[in-house]
C-alpha positions in Angstrom: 0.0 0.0 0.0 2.0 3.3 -1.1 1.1 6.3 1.6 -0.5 9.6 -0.1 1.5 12.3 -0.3 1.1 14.5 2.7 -1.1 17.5 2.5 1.6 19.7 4.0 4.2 18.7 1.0 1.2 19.9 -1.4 0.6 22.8 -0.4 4.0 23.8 0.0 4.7 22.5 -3.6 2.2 24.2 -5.5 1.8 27.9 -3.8 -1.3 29.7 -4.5 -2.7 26.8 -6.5 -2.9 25.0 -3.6 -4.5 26.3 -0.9 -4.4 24.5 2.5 -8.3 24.2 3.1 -9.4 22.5 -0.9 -5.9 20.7 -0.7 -7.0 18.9 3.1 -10.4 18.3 1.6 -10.1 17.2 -1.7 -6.5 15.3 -1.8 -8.0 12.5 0.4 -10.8 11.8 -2.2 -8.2 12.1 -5.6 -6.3 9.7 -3.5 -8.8 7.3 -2.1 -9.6 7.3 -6.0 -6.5 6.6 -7.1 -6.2 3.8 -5.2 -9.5 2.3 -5.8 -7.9 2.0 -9.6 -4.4 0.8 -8.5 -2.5 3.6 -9.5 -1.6 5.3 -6.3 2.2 5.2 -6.8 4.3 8.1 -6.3 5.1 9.0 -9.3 1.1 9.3 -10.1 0.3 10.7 -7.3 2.8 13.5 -8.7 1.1 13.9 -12.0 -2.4 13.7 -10.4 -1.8 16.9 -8.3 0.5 18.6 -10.8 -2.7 18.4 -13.3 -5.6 19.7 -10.4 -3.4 22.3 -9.7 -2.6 23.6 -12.6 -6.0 22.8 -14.1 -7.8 24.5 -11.6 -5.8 26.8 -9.6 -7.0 26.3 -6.7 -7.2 22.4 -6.2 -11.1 22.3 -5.8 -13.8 21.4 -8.2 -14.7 24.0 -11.2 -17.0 24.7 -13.9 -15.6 24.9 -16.9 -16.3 26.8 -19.7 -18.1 25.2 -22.6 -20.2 22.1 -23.0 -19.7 18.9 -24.6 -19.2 20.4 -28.2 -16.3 22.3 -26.6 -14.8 19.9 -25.0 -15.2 17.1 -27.7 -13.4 19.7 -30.0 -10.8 20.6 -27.7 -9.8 17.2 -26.7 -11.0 14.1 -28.8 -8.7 12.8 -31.0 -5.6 14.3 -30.2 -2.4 12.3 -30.9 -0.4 15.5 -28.9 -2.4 14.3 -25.7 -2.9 10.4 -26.7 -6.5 10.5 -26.5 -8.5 8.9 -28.9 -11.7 9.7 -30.3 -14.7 9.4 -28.5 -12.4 11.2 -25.4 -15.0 13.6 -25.1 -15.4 15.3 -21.8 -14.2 13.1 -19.9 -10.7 14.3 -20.6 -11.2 17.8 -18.8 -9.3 18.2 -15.0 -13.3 19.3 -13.9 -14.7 16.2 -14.8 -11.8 14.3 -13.3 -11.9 16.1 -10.0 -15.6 15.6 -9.8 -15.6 12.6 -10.5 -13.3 11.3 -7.9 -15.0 12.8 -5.4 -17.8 10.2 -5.8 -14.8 7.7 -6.2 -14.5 6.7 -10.0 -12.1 8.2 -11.8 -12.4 6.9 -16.0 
């Protein structure tokens, strides 16, 4: 079982996109997702945070601009981001974030 990455180290790492109250209350659920899918390792963890914060700016659940049309143009199909088509939506750091706070990252 790899340990989370403490909440202290994430907010120190990412600054103003990582403010101590949405990082204590919503690092617990990316994680707990995370390792519902068996890909808690380090190195993931690392990616998984780098993404909400930078995707959000302030590591808490967003709405996004745009709908489904948006998002399918924005993302589906790219070979730059390996997605492939019929990506869709899912691809966005929103629908990731909420998502794992019900526990099911895609």
């Amino acid at each position: 079982m790899t340990e989370p990455i403490k909440i202290e180290t994430i907010v120190s790492a990412l600054g103003t996109s990582g403010p101590q109250a949405a990082v204590a209350q919503n690092w617990p659920l990316i994680f707990a997702a995370l390792e519902k899918h068996g890909i808690s390792e380090v190195p993931t963890q690392i990616a998984a945070i780098a993404t909400v914060g930078v995707e959000t700016g302030c590591f808490a659940p967003i709405k996004e601009r745009g709908g489904p049309k948006y998002f399918t143009k924005l993302y589906e199909g790219r070979a730059d981001l390996g997605t492939h088509k019929r990506a869709t939506v899912r691809s966005s750091a929103a629908a990731a974030i909420s998502r794992s706070r019900v526990g099911a990252i895609h």
